[in-house]
Every structure is written in C-alpha cells, then in structure tokens.
Backbone bond lengths (Angstrom), bond angles and torsions (degrees), N, CA, C in turn:
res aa  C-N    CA-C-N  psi(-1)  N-CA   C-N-CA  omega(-1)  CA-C   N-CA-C  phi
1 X - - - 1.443 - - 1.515 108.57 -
2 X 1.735 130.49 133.40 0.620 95.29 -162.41 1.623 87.19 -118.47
3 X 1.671 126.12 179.26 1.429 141.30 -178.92 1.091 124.25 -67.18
4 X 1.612 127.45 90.35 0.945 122.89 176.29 1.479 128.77 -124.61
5 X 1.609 137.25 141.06 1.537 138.82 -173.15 1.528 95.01 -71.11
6 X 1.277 102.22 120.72 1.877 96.67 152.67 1.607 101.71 -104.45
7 X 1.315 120.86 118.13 1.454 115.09 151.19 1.249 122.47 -86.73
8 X 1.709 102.71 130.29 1.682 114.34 169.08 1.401 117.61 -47.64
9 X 0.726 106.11 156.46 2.037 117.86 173.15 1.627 91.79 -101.66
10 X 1.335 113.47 -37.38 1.601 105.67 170.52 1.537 118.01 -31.69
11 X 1.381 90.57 134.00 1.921 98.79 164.04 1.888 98.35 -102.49
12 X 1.143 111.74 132.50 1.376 122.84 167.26 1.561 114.99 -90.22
13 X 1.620 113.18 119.87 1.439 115.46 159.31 1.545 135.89 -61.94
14 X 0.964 123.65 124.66 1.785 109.33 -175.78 1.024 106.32 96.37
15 X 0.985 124.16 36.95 2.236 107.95 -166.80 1.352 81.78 -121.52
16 X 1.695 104.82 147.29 1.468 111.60 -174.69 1.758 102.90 -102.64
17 X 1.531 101.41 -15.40 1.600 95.84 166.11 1.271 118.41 -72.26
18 X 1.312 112.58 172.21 1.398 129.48 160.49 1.359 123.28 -98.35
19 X 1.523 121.26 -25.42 1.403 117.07 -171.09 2.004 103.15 -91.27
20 X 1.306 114.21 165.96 1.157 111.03 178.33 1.413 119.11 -68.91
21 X 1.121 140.75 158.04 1.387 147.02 163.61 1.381 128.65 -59.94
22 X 1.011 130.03 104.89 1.501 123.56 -173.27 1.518 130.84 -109.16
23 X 1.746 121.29 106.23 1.298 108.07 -162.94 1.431 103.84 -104.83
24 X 1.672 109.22 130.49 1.172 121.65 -176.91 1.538 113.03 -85.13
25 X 1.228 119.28 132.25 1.567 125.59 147.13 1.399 114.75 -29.83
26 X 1.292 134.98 149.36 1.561 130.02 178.18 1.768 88.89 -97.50
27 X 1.270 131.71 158.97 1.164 140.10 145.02 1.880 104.15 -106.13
28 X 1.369 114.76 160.92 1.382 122.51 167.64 1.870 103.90 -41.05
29 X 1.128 110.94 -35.81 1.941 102.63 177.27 1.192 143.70 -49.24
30 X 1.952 93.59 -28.84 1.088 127.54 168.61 1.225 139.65 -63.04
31 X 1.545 101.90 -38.21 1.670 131.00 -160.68 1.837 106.23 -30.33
32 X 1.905 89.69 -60.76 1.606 118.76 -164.87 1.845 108.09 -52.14
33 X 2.162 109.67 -40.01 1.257 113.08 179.45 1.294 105.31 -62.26
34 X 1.842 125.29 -56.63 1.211 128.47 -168.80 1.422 110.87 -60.17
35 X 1.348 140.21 -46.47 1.514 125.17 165.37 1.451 113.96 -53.58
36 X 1.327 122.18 -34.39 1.714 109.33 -176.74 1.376 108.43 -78.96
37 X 1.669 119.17 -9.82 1.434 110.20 -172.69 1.997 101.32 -76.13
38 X 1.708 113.42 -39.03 1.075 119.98 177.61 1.493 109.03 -67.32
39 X 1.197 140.63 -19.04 1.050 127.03 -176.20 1.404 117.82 -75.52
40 X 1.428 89.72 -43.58 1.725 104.71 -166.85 1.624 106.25 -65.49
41 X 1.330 107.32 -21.77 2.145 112.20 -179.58 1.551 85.81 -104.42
42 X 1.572 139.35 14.49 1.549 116.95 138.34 1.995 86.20 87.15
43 X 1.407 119.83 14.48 1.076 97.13 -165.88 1.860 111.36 -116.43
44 X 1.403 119.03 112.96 1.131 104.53 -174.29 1.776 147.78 -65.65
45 X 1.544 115.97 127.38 1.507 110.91 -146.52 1.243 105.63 -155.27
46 X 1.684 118.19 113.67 1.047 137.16 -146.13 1.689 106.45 -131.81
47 X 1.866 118.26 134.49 1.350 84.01 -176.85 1.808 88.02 -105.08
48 X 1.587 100.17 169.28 1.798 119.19 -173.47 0.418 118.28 -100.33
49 X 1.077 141.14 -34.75 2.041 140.65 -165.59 1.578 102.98 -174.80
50 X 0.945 81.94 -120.48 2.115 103.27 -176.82 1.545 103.15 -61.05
51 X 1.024 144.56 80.34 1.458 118.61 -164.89 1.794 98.78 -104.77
52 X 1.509 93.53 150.74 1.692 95.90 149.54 1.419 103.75 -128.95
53 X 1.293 113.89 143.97 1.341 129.75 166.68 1.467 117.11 -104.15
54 X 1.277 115.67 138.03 1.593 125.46 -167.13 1.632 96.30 -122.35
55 X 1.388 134.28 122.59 1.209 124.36 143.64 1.385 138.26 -148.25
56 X 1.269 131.14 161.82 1.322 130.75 171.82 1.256 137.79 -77.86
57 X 1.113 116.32 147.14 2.428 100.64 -177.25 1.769 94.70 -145.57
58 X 1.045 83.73 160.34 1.604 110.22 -177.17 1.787 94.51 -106.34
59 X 1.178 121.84 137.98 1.748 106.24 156.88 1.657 92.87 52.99
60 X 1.498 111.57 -125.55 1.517 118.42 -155.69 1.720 91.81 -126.25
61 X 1.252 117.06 -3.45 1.644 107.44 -163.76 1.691 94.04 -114.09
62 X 1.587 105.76 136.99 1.606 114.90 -174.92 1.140 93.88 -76.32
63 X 2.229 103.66 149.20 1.847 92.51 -168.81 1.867 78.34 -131.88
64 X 0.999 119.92 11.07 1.295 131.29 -170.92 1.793 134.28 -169.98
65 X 1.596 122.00 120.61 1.152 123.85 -154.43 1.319 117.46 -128.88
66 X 1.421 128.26 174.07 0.970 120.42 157.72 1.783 120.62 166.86
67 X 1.212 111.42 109.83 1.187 126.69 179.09 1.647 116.99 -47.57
68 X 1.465 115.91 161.38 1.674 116.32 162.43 1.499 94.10 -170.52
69 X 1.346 108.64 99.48 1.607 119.85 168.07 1.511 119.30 -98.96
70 X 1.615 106.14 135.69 1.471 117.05 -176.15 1.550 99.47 -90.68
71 X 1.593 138.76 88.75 1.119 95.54 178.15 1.546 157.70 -92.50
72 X 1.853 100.25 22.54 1.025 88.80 175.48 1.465 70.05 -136.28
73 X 1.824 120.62 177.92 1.176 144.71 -171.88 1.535 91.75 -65.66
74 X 1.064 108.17 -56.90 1.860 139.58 -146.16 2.159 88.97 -70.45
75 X 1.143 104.32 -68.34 1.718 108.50 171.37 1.656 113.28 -27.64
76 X 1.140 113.89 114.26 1.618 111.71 161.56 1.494 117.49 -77.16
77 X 1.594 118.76 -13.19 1.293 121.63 -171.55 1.394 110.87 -80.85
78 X 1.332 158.08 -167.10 1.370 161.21 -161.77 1.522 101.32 172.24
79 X 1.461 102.31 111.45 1.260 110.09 172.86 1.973 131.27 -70.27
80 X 0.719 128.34 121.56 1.827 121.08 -159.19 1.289 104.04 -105.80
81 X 1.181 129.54 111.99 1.821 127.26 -157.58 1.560 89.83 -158.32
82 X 1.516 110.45 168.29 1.649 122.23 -168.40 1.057 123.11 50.63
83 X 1.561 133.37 30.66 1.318 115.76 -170.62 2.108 95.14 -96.66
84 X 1.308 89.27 129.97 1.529 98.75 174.74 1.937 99.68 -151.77
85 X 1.044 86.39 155.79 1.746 126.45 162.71 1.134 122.63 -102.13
86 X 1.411 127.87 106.88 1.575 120.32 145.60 1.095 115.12 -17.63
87 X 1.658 129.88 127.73 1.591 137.31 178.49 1.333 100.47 -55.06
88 X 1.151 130.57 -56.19 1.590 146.70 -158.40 1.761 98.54 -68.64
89 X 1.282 116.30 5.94 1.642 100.76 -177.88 1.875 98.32 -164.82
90 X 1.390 109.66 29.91 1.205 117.89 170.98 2.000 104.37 -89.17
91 X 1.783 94.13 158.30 1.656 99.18 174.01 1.704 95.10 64.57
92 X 1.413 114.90 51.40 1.345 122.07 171.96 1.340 109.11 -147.75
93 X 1.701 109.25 0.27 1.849 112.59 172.05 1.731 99.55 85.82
94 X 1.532 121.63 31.42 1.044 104.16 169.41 1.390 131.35 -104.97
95 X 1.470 100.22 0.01 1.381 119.53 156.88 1.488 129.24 -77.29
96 X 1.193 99.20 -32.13 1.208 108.47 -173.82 1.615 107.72 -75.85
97 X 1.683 126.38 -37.69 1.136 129.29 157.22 1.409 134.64 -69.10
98 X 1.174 118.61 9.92 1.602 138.13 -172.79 2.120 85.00 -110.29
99 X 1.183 117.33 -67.71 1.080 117.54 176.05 1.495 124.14 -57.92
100 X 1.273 131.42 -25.89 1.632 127.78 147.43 1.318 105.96 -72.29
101 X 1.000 126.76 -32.84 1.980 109.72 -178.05 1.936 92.40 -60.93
102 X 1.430 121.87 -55.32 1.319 123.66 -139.44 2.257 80.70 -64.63
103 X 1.237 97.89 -49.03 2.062 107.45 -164.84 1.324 78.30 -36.88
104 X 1.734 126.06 -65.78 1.458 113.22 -151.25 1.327 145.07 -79.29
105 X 1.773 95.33 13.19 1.856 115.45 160.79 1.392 101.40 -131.17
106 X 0.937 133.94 -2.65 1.393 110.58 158.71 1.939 126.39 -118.59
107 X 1.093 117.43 144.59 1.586 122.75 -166.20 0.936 104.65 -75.28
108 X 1.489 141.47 -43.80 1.406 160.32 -134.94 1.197 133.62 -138.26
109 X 1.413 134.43 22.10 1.559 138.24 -166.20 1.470 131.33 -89.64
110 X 1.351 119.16 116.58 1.150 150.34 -176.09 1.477 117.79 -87.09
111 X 1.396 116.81 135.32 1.616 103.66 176.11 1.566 77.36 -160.72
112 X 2.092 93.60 167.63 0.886 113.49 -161.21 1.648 93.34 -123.58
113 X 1.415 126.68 136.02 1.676 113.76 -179.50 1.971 96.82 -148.43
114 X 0.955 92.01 -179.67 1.456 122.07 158.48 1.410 128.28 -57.09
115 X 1.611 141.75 108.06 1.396 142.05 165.62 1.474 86.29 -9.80
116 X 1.344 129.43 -96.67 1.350 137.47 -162.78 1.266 108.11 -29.35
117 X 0.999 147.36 -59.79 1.566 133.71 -159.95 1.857 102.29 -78.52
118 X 1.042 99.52 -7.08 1.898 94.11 173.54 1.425 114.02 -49.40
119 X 1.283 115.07 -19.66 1.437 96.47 175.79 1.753 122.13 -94.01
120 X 1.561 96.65 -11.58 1.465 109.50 -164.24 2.257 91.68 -88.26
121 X 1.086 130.20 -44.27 1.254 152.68 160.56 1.916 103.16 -32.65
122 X 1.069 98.32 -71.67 1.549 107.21 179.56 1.186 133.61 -74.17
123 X 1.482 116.33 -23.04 1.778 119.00 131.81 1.011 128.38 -54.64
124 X 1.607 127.38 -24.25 1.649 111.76 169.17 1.824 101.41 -111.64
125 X 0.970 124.84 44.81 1.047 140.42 132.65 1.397 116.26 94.87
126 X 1.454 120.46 24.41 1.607 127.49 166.62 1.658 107.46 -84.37
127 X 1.211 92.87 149.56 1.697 101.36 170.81 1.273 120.11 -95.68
128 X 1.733 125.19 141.97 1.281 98.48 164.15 1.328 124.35 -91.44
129 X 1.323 119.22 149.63 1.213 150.87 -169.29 1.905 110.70 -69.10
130 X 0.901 125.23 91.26 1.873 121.87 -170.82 1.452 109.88 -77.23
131 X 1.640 99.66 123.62 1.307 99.09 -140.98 1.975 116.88 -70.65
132 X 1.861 115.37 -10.48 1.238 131.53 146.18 2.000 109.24 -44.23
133 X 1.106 120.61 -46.50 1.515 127.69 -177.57 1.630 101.46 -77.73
134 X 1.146 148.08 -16.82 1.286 142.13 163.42 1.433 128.42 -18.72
135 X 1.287 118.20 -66.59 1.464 135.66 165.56 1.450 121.03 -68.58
136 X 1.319 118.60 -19.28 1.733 113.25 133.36 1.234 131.06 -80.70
137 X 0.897 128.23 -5.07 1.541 121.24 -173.39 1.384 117.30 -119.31
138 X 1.198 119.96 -44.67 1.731 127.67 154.87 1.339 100.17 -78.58
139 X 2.313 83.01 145.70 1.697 98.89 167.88 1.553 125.69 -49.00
140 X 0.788 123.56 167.02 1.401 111.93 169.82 1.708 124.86 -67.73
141 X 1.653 108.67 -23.16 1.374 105.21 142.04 1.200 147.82 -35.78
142 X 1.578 102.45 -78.70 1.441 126.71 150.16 1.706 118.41 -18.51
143 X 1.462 118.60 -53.90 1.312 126.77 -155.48 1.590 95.08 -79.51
144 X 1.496 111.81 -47.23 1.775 108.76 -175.65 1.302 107.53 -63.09
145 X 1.271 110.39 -35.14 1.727 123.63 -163.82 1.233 84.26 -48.91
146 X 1.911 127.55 -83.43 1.136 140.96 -168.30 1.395 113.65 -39.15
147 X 1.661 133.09 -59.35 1.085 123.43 -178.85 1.436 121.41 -63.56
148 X 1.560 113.82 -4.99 1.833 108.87 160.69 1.457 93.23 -92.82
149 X 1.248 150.52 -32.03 1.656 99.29 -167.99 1.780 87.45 -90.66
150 X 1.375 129.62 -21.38 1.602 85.14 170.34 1.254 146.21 -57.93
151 X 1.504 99.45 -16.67 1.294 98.11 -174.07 2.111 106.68 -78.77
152 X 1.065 87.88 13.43 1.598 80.17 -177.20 1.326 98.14 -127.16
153 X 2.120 131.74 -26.80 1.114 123.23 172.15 1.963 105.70 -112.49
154 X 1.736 108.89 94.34 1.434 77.77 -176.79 1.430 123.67 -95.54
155 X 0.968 124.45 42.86 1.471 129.96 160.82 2.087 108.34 -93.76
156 X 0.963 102.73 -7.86 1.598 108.53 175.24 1.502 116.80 -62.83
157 X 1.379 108.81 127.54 1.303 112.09 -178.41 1.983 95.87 -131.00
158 X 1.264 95.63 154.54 1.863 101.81 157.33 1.167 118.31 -98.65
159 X 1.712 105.38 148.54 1.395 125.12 154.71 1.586 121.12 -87.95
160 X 0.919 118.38 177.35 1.625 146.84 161.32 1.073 131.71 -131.04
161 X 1.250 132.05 136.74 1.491 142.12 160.48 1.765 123.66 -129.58
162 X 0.829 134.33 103.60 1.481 137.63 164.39 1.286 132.04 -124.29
163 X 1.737 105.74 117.06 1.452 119.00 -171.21 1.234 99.91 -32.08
164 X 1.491 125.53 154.20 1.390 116.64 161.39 1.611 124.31 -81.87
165 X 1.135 136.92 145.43 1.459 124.98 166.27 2.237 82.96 98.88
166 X 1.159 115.63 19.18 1.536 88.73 178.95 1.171 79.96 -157.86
C-alpha cells in the first residue's frame, strides 16, 4: 500500500489554524508512529486484519487517528475502531474529518462505542444498530466480535454506515 495525503474539501469550524487539514493514509512505515501515538494518550489500539489507518499530524507529531479493519477478505463490512484526538486539539472537526475520509474508501463501516457517543455517531451519519437486529445486520464476524466485548463493556452498542446506492 502505498502513502498517500487525501485532502478534505471540508472547511473545519473552530480551527485555530489557517492551513487546511491533511489526512494521511498510513503506509507499513507508519505502523511503529501510530502505536506510540496510542500509547502515549494511554489508549488501547490494535490492528485486525486488513487494516487501513487514516491520520492527522500537526508539525511531525500525530494529533489525530484512526483505524478501519476488513477482517476477513471475504467480509464486505469494515470494522471502524481507535478513532481518537489529541485532548489539546479536540472540538476542532478532527474527528469528524478522519470519519469522512474513512465513509470515502470504505462501503460498509461498523463500529462499536459507548450509549454516550450515540449522539455524536448519528450526526455524522451512522445508524444505530438495535441490539435484537444484530445478527441481521452484522457479518457474522462482526456480530461475535461485538457480543465478546459486550459481554465485558455493557453499555456498548453498534453503528452503521453504508454508501448509498451500494
């Protein structure tokens, strides 16, 4: 895979820069920065299978991340996990542009969050997932995946996302 900038067409509100935001593709070079960026915010982040990694940097240091693993070839779904912000540069739309980069290569994305973030999820345009509708709507991967970390987080609910027309 090789390294490439996608720039947003997004304009970001609140941003104390002036220049546009630029979220890079991870290449394999990366791997070692993107685990030390999660380590250092204490935050745990693992890659699954097929992964692409999307992230943002300030200067040379990543201030924003975010995983999307396919995990099997065969799965059309793509799992969406690690997405964090540096505290020091959150409520600047950099989530929200990490999450339109991820909509605009993948067809199918799934993530797993917190009751609480249901509202932040469903403004950028995932559905939630009812948790009786689970085993229709996630792969059958997806669906076991979820019922082990609920059973260890039960406030966990799923999202959805699907391009339209695909």
């Amino acid at each position: 895979m090789e390294r490439s900038e996608l720039i947003s067409n997004n304009k970001l509100s609140n941003v104390k820069r002036c220049e546009p935001q630029t979220v890079v593709h991870a290449d394999k070079k990366d791997k070692k920065a993107v685990l030390r960026f999660y380590k250092e915010h204490l935050f745990t982040a693992r890659f699954k299978g097929f992964d692409n990694t999307y992230f943002i940097k300030d200067g040379a240091q990543i201030i924003a991340c975010v995983i999307v693993s396919q995990i099997t070839l065969s799965n059309p779904q793509s799992l969406l996990h690690a997405l964090f912000v540096d505290f020091n540069h959150q409520k600047q739309g950099l989530a929200k542009l990490l999450l339109n980069t991820c909509k605009t290569h993948h067809h199918s994305i799934v993530l797993f969050a917190s009751k609480q973030l249901a509202n932040f999820y469903q403004k950028h345009g995932f559905s939630l997932v009812p948790q009786e509708k689970i085993k229709g709507i996630l792969s059958d991967e997806l669906g076991t995946r979820f019922t082990v970390y609920k059973n260890k987080q039960p406030d966990l609910v799923a999202f959805i996302w699907q391009m339209k027309n695909h």
